[in-house]
N, C-alpha and C positions, 0 to 999 in steps of 0.2 A: 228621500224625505225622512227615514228614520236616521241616519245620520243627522241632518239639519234641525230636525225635534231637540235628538239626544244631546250636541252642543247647545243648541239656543236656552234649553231647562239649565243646562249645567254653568251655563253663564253665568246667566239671570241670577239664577239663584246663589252659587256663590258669590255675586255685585252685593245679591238683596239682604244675604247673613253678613258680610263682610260689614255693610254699614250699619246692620243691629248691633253687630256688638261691639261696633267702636262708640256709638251712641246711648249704649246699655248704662256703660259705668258712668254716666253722667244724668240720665235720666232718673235712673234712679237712686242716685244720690243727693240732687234736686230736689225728687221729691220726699223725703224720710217725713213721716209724720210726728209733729213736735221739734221740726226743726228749730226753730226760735226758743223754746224751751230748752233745748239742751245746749246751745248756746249762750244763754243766760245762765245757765249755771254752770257751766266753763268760766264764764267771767269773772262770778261772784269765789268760785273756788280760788281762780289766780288775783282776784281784787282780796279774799283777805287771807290766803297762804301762800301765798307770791306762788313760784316757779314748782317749790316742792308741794304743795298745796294742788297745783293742776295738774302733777304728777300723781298724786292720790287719789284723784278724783277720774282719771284717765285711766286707770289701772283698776277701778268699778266701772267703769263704764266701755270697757274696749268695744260689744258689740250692742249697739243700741235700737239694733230691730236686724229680725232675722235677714240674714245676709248683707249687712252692711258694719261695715267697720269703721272706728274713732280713730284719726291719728292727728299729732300737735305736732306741728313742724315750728321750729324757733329761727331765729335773725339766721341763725350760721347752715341753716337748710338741714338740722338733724331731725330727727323725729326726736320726741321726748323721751320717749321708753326703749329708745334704740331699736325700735321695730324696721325691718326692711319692707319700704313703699311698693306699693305696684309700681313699675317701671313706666306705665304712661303717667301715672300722677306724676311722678320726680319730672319726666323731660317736661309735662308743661308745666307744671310749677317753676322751672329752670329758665323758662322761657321770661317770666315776669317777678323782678325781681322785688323786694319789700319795699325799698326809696321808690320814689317817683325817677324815671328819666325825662331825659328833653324832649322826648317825643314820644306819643302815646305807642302803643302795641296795636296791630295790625286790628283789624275789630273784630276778625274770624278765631282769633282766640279768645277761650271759653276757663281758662285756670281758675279766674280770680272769682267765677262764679262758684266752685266749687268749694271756696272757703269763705270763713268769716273770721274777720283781723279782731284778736282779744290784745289788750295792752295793760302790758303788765305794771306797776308799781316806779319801778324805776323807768319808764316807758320803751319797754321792749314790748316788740312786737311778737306775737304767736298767732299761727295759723293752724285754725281748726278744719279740718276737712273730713266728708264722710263720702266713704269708697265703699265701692262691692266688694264683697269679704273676696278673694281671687280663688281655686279650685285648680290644683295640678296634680296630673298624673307621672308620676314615675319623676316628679320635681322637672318635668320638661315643658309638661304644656298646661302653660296658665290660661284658664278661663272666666271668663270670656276675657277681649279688648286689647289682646297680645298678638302680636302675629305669627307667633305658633297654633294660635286658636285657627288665625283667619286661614292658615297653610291646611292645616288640620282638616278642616272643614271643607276647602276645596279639595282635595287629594281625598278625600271620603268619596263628598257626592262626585270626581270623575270617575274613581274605583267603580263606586257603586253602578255608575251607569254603563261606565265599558264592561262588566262584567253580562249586565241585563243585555247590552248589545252582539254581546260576546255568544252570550247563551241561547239569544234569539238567532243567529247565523251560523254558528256552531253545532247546535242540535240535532239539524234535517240532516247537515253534512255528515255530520256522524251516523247518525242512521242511514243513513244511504250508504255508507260506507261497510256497515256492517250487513246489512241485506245483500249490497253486490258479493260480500266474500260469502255469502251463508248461499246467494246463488251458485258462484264461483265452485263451492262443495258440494252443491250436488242438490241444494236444496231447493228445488223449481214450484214449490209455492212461497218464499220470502219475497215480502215486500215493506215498501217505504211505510203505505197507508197511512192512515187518517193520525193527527190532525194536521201532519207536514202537505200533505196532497191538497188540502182544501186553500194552501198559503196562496194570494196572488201574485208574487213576486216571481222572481226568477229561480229561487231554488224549490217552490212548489213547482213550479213549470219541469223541473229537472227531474220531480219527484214521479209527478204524474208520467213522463216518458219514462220512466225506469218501470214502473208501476204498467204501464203496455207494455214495454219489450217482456219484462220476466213472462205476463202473460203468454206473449206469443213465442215466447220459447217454448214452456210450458205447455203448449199446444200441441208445437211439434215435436217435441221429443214424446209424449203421451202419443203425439197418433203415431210416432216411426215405434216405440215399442209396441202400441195396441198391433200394428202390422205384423210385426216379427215374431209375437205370439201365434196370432191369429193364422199367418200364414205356416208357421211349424204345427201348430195342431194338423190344418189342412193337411202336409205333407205327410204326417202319422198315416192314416188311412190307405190312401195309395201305394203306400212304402210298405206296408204290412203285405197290402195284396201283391203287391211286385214279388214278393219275398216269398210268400205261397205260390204262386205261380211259377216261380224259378224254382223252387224245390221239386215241383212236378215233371219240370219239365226236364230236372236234371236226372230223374228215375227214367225216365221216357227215353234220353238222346242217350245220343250212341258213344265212343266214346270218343272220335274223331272233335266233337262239341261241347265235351267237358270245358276244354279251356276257356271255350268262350263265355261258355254260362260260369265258370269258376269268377271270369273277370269282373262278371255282372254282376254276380254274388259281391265281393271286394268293391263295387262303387258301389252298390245300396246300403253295405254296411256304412262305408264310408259318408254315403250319402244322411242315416239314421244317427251316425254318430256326432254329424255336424247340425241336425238338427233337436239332439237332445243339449250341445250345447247354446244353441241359440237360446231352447226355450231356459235351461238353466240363469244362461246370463239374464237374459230377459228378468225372471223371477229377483235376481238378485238385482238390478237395477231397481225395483218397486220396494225391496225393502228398506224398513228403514235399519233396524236391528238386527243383528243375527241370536243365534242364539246363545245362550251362557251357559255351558255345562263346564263342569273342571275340565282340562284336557290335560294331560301328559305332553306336551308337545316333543320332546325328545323319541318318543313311544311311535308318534306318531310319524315326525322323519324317518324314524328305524324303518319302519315297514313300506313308506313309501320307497326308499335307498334297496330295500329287499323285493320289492317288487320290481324295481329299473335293472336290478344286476337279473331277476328268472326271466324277464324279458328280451333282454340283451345279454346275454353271460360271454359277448366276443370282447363286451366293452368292461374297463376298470371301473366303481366306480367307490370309492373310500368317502366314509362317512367317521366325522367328529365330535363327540360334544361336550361341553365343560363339565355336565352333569345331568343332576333329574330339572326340567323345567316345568313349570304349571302354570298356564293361564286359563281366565276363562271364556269360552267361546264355540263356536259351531264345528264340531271338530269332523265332520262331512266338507265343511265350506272351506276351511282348513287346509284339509288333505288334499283335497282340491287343486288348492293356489298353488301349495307345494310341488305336488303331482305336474302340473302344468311347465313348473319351472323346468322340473326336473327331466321332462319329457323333453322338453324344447332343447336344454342342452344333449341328449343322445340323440334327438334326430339330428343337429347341425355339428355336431363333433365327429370328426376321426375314430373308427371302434378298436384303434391303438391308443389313441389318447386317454389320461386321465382326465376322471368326473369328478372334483371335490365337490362335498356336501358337507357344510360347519354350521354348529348350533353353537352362540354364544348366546349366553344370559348375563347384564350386568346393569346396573345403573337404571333399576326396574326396567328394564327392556331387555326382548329378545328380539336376537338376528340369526334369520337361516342366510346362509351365502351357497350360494350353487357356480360354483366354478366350470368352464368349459374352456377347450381348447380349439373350437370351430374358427369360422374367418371375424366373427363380431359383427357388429351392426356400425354402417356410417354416423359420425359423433350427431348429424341432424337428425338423426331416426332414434336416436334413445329414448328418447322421452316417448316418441309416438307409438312404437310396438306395443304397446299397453294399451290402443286403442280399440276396439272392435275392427275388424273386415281390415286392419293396414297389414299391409304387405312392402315388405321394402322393396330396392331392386337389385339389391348386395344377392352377392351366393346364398344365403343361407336362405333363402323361400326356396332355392330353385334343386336345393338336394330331397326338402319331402313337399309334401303335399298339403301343409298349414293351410289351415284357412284364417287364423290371425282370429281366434274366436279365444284358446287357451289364458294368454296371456292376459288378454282384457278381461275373464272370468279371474284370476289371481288379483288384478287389480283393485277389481272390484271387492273382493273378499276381502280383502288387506285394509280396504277404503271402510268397511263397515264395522271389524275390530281397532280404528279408532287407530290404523298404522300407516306403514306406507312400504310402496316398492318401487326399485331403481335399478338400472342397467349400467352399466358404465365399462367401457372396453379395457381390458386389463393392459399392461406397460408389454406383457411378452407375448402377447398376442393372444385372443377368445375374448368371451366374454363373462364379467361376474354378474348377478343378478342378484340383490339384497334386501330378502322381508324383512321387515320390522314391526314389534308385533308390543305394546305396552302391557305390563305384566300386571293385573289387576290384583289388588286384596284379595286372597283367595276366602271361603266363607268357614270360620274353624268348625270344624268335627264337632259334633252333638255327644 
């Protein structure tokens, strides 16, 4: 239907100007008030100064009411004063000539209306005609009664309408498009909303189902995080008591039961330590910002690179950087991501292997690159080890005891400075891993 509206106006209406203004320059030249008057003194000029005489008197009177113009065409079809005609007066004046012929002119032409025959002295004929003064832009389009006007004017109002129709279909699409990415990023309150939602058409309909799913995403990621909270607090409590009780009990047994309780000791850590990152990630999915403090980020590789080598001192692991770098950002949240990376490569590497660790800053960005020499991940699992709880089925889950919690806390950190992280399996075998980190305006010194 708006299609059908939008043609049938744009028709009409260029039919209904197309024939005003072929019918403009004749109307109102028709009607000039005083016609007959100025007429008559066109005559009386050429009745008693012949030719030169209605040249003089043509040459005071060019425009004899606002917007219309005088012109004298003589026997040989010149104008008097060498003026150039509108181009519709010429062809139908051209159409009917001064002699009479043997047969009249069709009756649907209107020329002869628009003149009055003055006779001059020696009885030459002159034709006086009053035209609309004409109006061009750029010397190209005469207005009105040309058909540059009438081109004009169409090519206007279809512009004009394709654009309204353009912008009416256009709009939702676009906002929808911008809420799915702003979903897409993480953002589980975007939506289409109002006033594309309220359309009856087909792309309201699109709008309002996009408008429920985000909701019911929204839902359920809000109640799988409210859970994962909820249930690591829980685990706090009981893990504490666990932890007390095993200490007790490790003063009490003999030492035949050291080992065992030693082991128990090592899964409750282990157990505390998978559920401080739960609730860490947790926290960092609900944020929306981190924080912005200067950070040294070279300062801060250093010491994580010095903390992997008093860790592991069987393993190499060489640290690079172009220089001093500074961004601003959470430099806990930071250390973190880093840390994560850097851990993942000494647990799935050989502790003959080297561990490269590169800081490059250029092109306002910083990239830490963490090189390893393990077995890699399969090219379908790169992308996903950055998820929560994924586990590949490659060797590398099966040398520690990941719970696939690390890497999706870096993720996410990298996600909320506004950067990004990537895996990619190197050509001679391991795998790189690459922050990138956008280097903000730092704030000058007071």
């Amino acid at each position: 239907m708006s299609f059908m509206v939008a043609m049938t106006v744009t028709l009409v209406g260029t039919v209904y100007v197309s024939f005003r203004l072929a019918n403009q320059l004749f109307d109102q030249a028709l009607n000039v008030e005083g016609r007959a008057k100025i007429t008559d003194e066109a005559a009386a000029a050429l009745s008693h100064g012949g030719e030169r005489g209605l040249k003089i008197w043509l040459n005071n009177h060019l425009r004899i009411a606002p917007g219309i113009v005088l012109y004298v065409m003589n026997e040989r079809g010149d104008e008097l004063l060498g003026r150039a005609m509108p181009r519709e007066l010429f062809q139908l004046l051209r159409t009917r000539p001064f002699r009479p012929q043997s047969s009249p002119p069709p009756s649907n032409l209107r020329p002869m209306q628009l003149t009055s025959t003055l006779i001059g002295p020696n009885d030459e004929e002159y034709r006086l005609l009053f035209a609309r003064a004409p109006s061009t832009f750029l010397g190209l389009l005469t207005w009105p009664g040309t058909p540059f006007a009438v081109i004009s004017i169409a090519v206007l109002a279809t512009a004009l309408m394709a654009l309204l129709l353009a912008r009416y279909l256009s709009s939702p699409i676009a906002r929808l498009q911008k809420a799915s990415l702003a979903l897409a990023a993480g953002a589980l309150d975007a939506r289409v909303g109002q006033p594309f939602t309220r359309r009856k058409d087909e792309v309201g309909r699109l709008a309002r189902d996009f408008d429920k799913m985000a909701e019911r995403i929204q839902a359920l990621v809000t109640d799988k995080e409210t859970l994962l909270r909820d249930v690591s607090h829980e685990l706090r409590s009981p893990l504490a008591r666990i932890r007390m009780a095993l200490a007790l009990a490790q003063r009490r047994a003999n030492q035949a039961a050291q080992p065992d309780l030693e082991r128990i000791e090592r899964e409750a850590e282990r157990l505390d330590a998978l559920v401080g990152q739960v609730m860490t990630l947790t926290r960092l999915r609900t944020a929306t910002e981190p924080r912005r403090d200067v950070v040294r980020l070279d300062t801060l590789v250093a010491e994580v690179v010095d903390d992997a080598r008093y860790e592991h001192p069987k393993t190499k692991v060489e640290y690079s950087t172009s220089g001093e770098v500074s961004l601003l950002g959470d430099p806990d949240g930071l250390k973190s991501a880093v840390e994560n990376v850097v851990r993942n490569a000494l647990i799935y590497s050989d502790p003959a292997q080297l561990i490269e660790v590169r800081l490059e800053a250029k092109a306002g960005e910083a990239a830490v690159r963490v090189l390893d020499r393990g077995p890699g991940v399969a090219p379908e699992d790169l992308a996903k080890i950055f998820e929560p709880f994924y586990r590949t089925d490659q060797s590398r889950d099966h040398r520690q005891d990941g719970q696939g919690i690390g890497l999706a806390i870096t993720a996410r950190v990298t996600e909320l400075h506004h950067g990004s992280v990537r895996a990619l399996n190197r050509p001679d075998g391991g795998l790189e891993v690459v922050l990138k980190f956008p280097l903000d305006r730092l704030p000058e010194a007071a």
